[in-house]
N, C-alpha and C positions, 0 to 999 in steps of 0.2 A: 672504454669499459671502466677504467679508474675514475672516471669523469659522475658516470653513471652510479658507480659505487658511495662516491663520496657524495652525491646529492642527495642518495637514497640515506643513507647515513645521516645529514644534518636534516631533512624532515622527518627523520625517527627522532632526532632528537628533540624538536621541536614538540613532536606530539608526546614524548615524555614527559617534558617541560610543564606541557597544559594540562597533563593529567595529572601530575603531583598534586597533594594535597601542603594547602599553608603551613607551616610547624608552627606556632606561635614559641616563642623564648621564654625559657622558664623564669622568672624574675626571684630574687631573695627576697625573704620576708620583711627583712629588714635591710635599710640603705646600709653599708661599711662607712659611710658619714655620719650617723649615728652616733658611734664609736670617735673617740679623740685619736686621732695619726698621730703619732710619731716617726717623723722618717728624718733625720736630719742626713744632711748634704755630706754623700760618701764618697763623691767623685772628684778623682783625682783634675786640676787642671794641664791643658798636655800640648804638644804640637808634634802633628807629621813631618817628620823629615828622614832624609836618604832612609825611606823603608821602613823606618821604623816610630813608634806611637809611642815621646818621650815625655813622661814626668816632667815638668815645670818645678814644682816642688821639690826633686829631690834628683831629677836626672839622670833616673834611673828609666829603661823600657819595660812600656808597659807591653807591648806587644812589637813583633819582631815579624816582617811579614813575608820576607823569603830570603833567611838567612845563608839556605846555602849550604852550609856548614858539613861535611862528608864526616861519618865515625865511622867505628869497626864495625862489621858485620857481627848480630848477636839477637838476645829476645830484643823485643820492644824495650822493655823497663833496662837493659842494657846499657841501648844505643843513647839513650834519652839519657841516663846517667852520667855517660859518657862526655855529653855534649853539656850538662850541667854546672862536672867538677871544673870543664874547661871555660866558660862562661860565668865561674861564681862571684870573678870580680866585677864583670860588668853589669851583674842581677843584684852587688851586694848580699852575697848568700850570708847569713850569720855563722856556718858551719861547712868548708869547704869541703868538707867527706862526706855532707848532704846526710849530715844526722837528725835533724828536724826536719826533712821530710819522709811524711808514709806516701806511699802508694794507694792511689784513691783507685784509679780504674783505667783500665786500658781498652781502647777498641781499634780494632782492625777491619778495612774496609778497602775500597777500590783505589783512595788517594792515598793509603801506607796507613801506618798506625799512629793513633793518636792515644797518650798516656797522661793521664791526670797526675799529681801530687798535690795534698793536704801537706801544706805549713802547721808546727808543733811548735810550741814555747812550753820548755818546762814540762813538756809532756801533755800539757792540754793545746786541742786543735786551735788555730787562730782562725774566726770568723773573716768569712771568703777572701781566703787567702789560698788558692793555688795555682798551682804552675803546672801549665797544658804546654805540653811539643808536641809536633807531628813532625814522624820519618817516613819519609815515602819507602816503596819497597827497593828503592838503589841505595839505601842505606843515609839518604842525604835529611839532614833536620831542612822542614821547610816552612813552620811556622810557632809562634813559640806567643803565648797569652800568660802574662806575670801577672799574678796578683800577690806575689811575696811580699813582706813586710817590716822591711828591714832594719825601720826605726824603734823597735817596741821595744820600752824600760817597764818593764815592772818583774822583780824581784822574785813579789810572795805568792801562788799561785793558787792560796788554801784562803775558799770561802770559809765568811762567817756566816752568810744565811745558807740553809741549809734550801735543797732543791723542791722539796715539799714545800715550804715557803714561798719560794719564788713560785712557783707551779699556780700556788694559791693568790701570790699577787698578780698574776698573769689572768687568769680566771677573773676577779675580779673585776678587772679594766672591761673587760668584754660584758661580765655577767650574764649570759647564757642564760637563757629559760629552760633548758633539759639539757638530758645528756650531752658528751664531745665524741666524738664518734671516733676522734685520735686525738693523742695528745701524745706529747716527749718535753723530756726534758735535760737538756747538754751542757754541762762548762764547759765555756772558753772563751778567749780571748779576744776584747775588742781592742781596735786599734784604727782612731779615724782622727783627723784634726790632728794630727802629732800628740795625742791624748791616749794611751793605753791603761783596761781596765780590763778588769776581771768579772763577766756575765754568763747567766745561766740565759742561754736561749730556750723560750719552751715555745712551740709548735702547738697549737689549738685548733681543730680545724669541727666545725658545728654544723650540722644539717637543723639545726632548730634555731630561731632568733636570737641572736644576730645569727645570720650564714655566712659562713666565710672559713677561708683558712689562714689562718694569723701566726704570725712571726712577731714574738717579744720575749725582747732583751731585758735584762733585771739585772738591776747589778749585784754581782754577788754579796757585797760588803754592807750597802748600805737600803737594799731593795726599791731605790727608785729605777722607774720604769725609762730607760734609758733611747730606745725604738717600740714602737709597735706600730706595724703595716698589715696590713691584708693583702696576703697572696693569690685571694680569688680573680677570675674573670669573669664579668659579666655584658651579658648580653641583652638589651632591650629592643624588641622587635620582631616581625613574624620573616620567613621565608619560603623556598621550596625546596626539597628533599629528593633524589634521584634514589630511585631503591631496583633494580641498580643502576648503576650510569648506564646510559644508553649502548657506547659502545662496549665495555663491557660483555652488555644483552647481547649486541650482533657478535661476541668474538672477533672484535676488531684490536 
């Protein structure tokens, strides 16, 4: 009967298959090669060992992959703290009472909670720089993703171009034929190469030539364009479309 079931089931699915119609992939109007990249080389060099994904560079973990580690029973953002002030030496935190970090976002699900924190210098956010734990529901840390940044010198933290400016040098690079259908614009802190500066991320994101959603860095001081990438995916090519999957349809 299962037998019967499941054959009937793979030629429904078959005949769904053949009756889709092609989607063809929507293309952008314009290549993101068009446009001049800036991405320079953010990644750290590193090596696996006993569990955990170590900095070369500085020796510090980047990711920590089943610590183990038991705290007290409490919220989320708690436990995680908890397990934080106890590991600030080995994350080189720059502030053992975890005062440069906010709370980004917490999610809770079947494998225990997982808690975000944004890294702060000076009060402005440091570009992708946070710190992910997961605590399973036994209260135990069981993975832990470092993006802290514990080298960064810079003092002064107060742009001299002003964000409208950069906003406008940002724009420019891309040059847009019509409206952005989004746009932001953020100080803070870059810190790549043992090199920390102070930029205004602004966020572009165009449904008209060029298309794309871009990501660029300005420095705040001197307005050269320090990154610019495009965050879009694209697609070239046709497929087929289940509307709805087959089993689904059978309530399988």
């Amino acid at each position: 009967m299962k037998l019967s079931r499941a054959i009937a089931l793979a030629g429904f699915a078959v005949l769904a298959f053949q009756l889709t119609a092609p989607v063809e992939a929507k293309q952008p109007q314009s290549s993101p090669t068009d446009i001049e990249v800036l991405a320079p080389d953010e990644f750290e060099d590193s090596i696996v060992m006993d569990g955990q994904r170590v900095s070369l560079e500085t020796g510090i973990p980047l990711a920590i992959y089943d610590p183990q580690f038991a705290v007290s029973p409490g919220t989320p953002e708690q436990m995680v703290q908890e397990y934080l002030r106890a590991q600030a030496e080995v994350f080189q935190l720059r502030s053992p009472t975890l005062d440069d970090l906010v709370h980004h976002h917490t999610r809770t699900g079947d494998a225990g909670h997982t808690v975000r924190y944004t890294q702060m210098h000076e009060g402005v956010p440091v570009y992708n720089a946070d710190l992910t734990v997961t605590v399973n529901h036994q209260n135990t840390v069981i993975f832990v993703m470092n993006g802290y940044r514990s080298a960064i010198e810079l003092d002064d933290v107060t742009a001299d171009l002003a964000s409208a400016e950069a906003r406008d040098i940002a724009v420019d690079h891309i040059h847009p034929t019509g409206d952005l259908v989004h746009e932001s614009v953020e100080l803070m802190v870059y810190h790549n190469q043992g090199e920390s500066r102070l930029v205004y991320r602004v966020a572009l994101a165009a449904s008209v030539d060029p298309i794309g959603d871009w990501e660029i860095l300005v420095d705040a001081d001197t307005g050269e364009i320090v990154k610019a990438v495009d965050r879009g995916h694209y697609v070239d090519g046709t497929g087929s479309l289940f509307d709805a999957d087959p089993l689904s349809s059978a309530q399988a």
